[in-house]
Each structure stands twice: as C-alpha cells, then as structure tokens.
VOLO-795571 format. One line per 4 residues: number of its first residue (from 1); for each residue x, y, z of N, C-alpha, C. Coordinates in steps of 0.05 Angstrom, whole numbers, always signed. Example, Ala and Ser with C-alpha at 12.3 -4.5 7.8 and 13.67 -1.06 7.14 Angstrom:
2
1> +264:-114:+156:+246:-90:+156:+264:-66:+156; +257:-45:+142:+273:-21:+143:+258:+1:+157 .
This chain:
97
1> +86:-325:-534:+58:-317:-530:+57:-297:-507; +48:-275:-507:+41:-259:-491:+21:-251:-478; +19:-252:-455:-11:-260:-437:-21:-233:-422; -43:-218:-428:-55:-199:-420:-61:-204:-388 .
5> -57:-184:-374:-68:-183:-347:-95:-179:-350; -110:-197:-335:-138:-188:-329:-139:-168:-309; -160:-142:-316:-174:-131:-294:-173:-145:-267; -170:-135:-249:-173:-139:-220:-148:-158:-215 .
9> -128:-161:-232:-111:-177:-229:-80:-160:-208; -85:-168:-182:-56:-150:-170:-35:-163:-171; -19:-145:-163:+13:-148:-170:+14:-172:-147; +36:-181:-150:+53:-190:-127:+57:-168:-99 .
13> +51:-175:-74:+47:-154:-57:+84:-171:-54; +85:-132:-42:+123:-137:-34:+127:-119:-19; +150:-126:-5:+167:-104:+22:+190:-85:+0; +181:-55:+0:+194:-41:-9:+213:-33:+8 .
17> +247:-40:-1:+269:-39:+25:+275:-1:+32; +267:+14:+12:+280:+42:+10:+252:+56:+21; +230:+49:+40:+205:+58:+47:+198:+35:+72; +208:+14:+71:+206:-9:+87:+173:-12:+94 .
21> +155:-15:+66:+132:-9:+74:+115:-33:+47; +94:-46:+57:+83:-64:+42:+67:-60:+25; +71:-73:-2:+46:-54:-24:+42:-82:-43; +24:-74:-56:+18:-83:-88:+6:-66:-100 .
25> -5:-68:-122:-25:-48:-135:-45:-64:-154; -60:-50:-160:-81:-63:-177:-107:-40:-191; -98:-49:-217:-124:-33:-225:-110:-1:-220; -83:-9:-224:-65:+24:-229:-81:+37:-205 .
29> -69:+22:-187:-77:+36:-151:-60:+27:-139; -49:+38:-121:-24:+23:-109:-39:+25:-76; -39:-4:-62:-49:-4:-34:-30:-20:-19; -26:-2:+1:-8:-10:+22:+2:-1:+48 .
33> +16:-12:+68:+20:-9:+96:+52:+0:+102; +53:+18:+111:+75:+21:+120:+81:+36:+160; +99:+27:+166:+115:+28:+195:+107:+55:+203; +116:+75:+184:+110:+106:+187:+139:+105:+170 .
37> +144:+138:+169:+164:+149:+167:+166:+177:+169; +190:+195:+161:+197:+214:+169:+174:+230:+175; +161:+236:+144:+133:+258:+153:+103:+244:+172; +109:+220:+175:+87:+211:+180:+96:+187:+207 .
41> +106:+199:+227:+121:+183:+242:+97:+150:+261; +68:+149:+246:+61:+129:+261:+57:+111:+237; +53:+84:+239:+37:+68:+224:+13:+78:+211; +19:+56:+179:-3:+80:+162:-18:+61:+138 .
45> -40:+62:+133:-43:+50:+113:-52:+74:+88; -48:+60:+69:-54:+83:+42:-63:+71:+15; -71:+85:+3:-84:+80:-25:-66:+102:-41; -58:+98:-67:-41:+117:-82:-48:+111:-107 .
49> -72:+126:-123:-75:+124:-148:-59:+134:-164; -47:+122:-192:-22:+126:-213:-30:+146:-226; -57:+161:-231:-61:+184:-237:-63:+204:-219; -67:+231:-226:-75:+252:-211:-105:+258:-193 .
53> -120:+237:-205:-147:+236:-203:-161:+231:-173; -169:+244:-167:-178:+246:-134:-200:+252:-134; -225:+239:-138:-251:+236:-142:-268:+243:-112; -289:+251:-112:-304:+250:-81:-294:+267:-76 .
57> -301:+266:-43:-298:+286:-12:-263:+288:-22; -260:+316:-23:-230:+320:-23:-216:+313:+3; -226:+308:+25:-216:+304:+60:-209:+278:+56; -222:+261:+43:-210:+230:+34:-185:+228:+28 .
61> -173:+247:+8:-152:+248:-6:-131:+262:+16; -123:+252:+33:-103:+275:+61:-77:+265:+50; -64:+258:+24:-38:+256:+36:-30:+265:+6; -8:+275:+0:+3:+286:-25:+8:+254:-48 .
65> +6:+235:-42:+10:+210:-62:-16:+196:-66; -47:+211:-54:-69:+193:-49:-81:+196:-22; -85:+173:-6:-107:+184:+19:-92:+156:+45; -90:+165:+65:-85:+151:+86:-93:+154:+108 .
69> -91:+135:+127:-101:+137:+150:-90:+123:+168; -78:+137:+190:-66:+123:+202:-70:+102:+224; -52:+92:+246:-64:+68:+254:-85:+76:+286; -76:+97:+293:-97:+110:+311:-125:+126:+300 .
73> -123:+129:+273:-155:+135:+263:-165:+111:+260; -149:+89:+250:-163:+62:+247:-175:+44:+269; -159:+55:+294:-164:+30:+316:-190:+62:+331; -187:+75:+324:-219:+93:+333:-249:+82:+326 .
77> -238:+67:+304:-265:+63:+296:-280:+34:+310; -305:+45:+312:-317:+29:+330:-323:-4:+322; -312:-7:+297:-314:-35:+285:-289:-48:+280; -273:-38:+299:-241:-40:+302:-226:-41:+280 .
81> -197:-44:+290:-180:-41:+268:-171:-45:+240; -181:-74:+241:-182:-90:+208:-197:-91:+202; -225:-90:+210:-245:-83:+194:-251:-50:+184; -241:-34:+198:-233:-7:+188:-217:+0:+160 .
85> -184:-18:+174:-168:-12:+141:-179:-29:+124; -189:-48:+126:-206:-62:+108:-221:-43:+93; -244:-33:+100:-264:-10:+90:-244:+12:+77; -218:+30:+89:-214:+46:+79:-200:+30:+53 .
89> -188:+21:+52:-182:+10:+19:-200:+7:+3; -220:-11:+21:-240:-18:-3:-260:+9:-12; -262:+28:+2:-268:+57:+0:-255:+63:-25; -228:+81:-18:-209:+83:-37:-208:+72:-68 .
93> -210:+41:-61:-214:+29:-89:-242:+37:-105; -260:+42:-95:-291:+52:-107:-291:+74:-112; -275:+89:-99:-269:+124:-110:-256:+124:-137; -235:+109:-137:-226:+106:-165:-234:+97:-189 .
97> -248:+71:-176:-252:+48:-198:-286:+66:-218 .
C-alpha cells in the first residue's frame, strides 16, 4: 500500500554534511539554516523554492537559490532574532504557497 503525503507534510529536517547546514522542505520549499559558507561567510537562514518562481518584491529574493537573510539582518530587527527568522520563513512560505 502506498501512502500519499499530505500537503503541509515536511520532510524530516537533517544536517547536510557537504553544506554542514540544516534543512527540510515542505510544500516543494526547502527551509533552512546554515553556519555560512564560502560566498556567504556569516550565519544564514534561507528559503529555496524547487521551482524558478520568485513571486513579490524581487529584493526578497537576494540569493541565487531563493531569499536569505542573514544573522545580523535578523538580530536588527526590533522583535529580535527568532521571532524575525521565524517571520522571514513564514514570509517566504506565503510568497510561494
């Protein structure tokens, strides 16, 4: 028997070892946190839709895989940090969805 994923149903969130950076996806969106790396040397959180599709304010969309923000735009905001990347995902996810 083969069992359909429901809508809104995400992956298993996991540590990608070749990006060393935390994701799941859902709803063919991929959301996740990573350390930084080469091009992006601070901590970062991101949204990465599986299509091309970049809906809204194109300034949302700043990164060539989707839209991120790093952890000094996040701790700027005056409703601090986790409630910030909180919002930008859940942003992100409403641009798509």
């Amino acid at each position: 028997v083969r069992r359909q994923r429901r809508a809104h149903s995400p992956t298993i969130t996991q540590l990608w070892p070749e990006h060393f950076d935390l994701a799941f996806a859902m709803d063919r969106i991929n959301f996740g946190g990573s350390p930084g790396d080469l091009d992006r040397p601070e901590p970062y959180l991101y949204v990465g839709p599986w299509t091309a599709d970049r809906p809204g304010d194109p300034e949302f969309w700043n990164a060539d895989f989707g839209a991120m923000r790093t952890r000094t735009q996040l701790a700027a905001d005056p409703a601090g940090l986790v409630a910030a990347g909180a919002a930008f995902l859940l942003e992100g996810y409403n641009r798509l969805r």
